[in-house]
N, C-alpha and C positions, 0 to 999 in steps of 0.2 A: 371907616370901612363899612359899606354897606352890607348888609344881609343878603344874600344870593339868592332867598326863601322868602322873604316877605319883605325884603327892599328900604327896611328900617335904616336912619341915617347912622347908624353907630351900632357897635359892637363890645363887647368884651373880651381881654386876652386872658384864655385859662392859664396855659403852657405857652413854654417858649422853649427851644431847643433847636442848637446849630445842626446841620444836614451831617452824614458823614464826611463831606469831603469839605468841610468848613467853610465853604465859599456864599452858603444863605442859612436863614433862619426860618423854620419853620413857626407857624404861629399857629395855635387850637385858639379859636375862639367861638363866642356865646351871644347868641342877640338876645339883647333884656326882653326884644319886644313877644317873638315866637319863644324863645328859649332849645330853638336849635343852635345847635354846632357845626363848624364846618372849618377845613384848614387855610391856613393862606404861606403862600412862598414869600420873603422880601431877599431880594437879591442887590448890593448896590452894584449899580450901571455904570460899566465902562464900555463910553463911545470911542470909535475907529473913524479917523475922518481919512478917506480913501484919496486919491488923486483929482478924481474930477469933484473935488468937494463935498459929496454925497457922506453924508455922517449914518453908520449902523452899529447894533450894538457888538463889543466883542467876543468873538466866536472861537473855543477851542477847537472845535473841530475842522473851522477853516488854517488853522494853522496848522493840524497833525497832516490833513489831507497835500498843504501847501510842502510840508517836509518831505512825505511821503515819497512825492514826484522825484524828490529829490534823491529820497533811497532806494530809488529803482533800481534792482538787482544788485543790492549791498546787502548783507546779514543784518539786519537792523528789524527786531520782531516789532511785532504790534504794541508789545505793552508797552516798548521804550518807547516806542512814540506817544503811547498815551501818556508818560512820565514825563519825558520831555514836552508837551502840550500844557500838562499841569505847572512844571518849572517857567516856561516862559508866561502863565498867565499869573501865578504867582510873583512874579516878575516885574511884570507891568502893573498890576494893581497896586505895588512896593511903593512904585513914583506916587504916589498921592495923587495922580491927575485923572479925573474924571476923562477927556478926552484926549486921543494920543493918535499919531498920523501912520498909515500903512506900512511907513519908511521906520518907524518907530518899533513897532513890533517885527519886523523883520530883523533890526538888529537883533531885540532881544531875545530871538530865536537861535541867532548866531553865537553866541558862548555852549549854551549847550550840547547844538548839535554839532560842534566842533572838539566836543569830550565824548559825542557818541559815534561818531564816524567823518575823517577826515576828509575821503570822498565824496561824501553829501554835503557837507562843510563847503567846501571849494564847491561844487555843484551851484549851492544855495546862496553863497557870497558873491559868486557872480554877476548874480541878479542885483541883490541888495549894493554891493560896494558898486556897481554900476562899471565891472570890466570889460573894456573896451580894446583889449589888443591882449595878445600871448605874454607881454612886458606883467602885464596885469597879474596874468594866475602866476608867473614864476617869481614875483614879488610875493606874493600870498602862500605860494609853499615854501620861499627862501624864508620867510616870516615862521612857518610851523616847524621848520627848519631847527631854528632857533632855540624851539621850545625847549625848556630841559627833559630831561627821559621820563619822570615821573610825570608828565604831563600829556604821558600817550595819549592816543585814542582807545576808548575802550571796545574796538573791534580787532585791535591788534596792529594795524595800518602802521605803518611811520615811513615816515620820508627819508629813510639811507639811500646813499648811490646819488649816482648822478644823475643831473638832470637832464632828456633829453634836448639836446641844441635845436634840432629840430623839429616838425610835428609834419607826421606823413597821413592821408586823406584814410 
């Protein structure tokens, strides 16, 4: 690591200490040569290789903002989305793989936000399970359907009654 102050090839680590939210390491270190100090972030990198192949690093906040769309005018406050942003990126760094595909983290967006709102759930499945006809979503609520009752949503949502046969404009 270079010295940011006098450009020396090396440095010393005083300190070492995980961030509050355990995702990097902060490092204090010392250059032998000036004997200033200064910090450095080490964060390990998880790549997102997107559709048209283009690889970026992964971004929690492109996932809260990506859900969000989702919870357009559902009770779903902001911190849950920050909580669930945290859950699925904790999630995906689990897998061991340094690089993971758009279609990858969108699942793992889907268990969550299916414990936080059933309506943003089916909203956001859509997209990702790739539904293509009404056959689609009424598979996908006969599926939550299923769930046992302790397996609500936690907005209170559940799928009783019946389902409409039809869909009016």
């Amino acid at each position: 690591m270079h010295c940011p102050f006098c450009r020396h090839p090396d440095s010393r680590v005083v300190d070492s200490r995980t961030t509050d939210d355990g995702t990097s390491i902060r490092r204090r270190r010392q250059c032998p040569d000036c004997s200033r100090r200064f910090t450095t972030v080490e964060t390990a990198s998880l790549m997102v290789i997107k559709r048209s192949g283009v690889t970026e690093p992964f971004s929690r906040t492109k996932v809260i903002s990506g859900v969000r769309k989702a919870c357009q005018g559902r009770p779903v406050t902001e911190d849950a989305l920050a909580k669930l942003g945290q859950r699925v990126e904790e999630a995906v760094r689990a897998t061991g793989s340094a690089e993971l595909t758009t279609h990858d983290v969108g699942l793992a967006i889907l268990g969550p936000l299916q414990e936080l709102d059933l309506v943003a759930y089916l909203r956001f499945a859509s997209v990702y399970r790739a539904f293509n006809s009404l056959e689609d979503f009424e598979a996908a609520v006969a599926e939550l359907r299923e769930r046992p009752l302790s397996e609500e949503s936690g907005t209170g949502d559940t799928f009783e009654g019946p389902v409409p046969a039809t869909v009016t404009d």
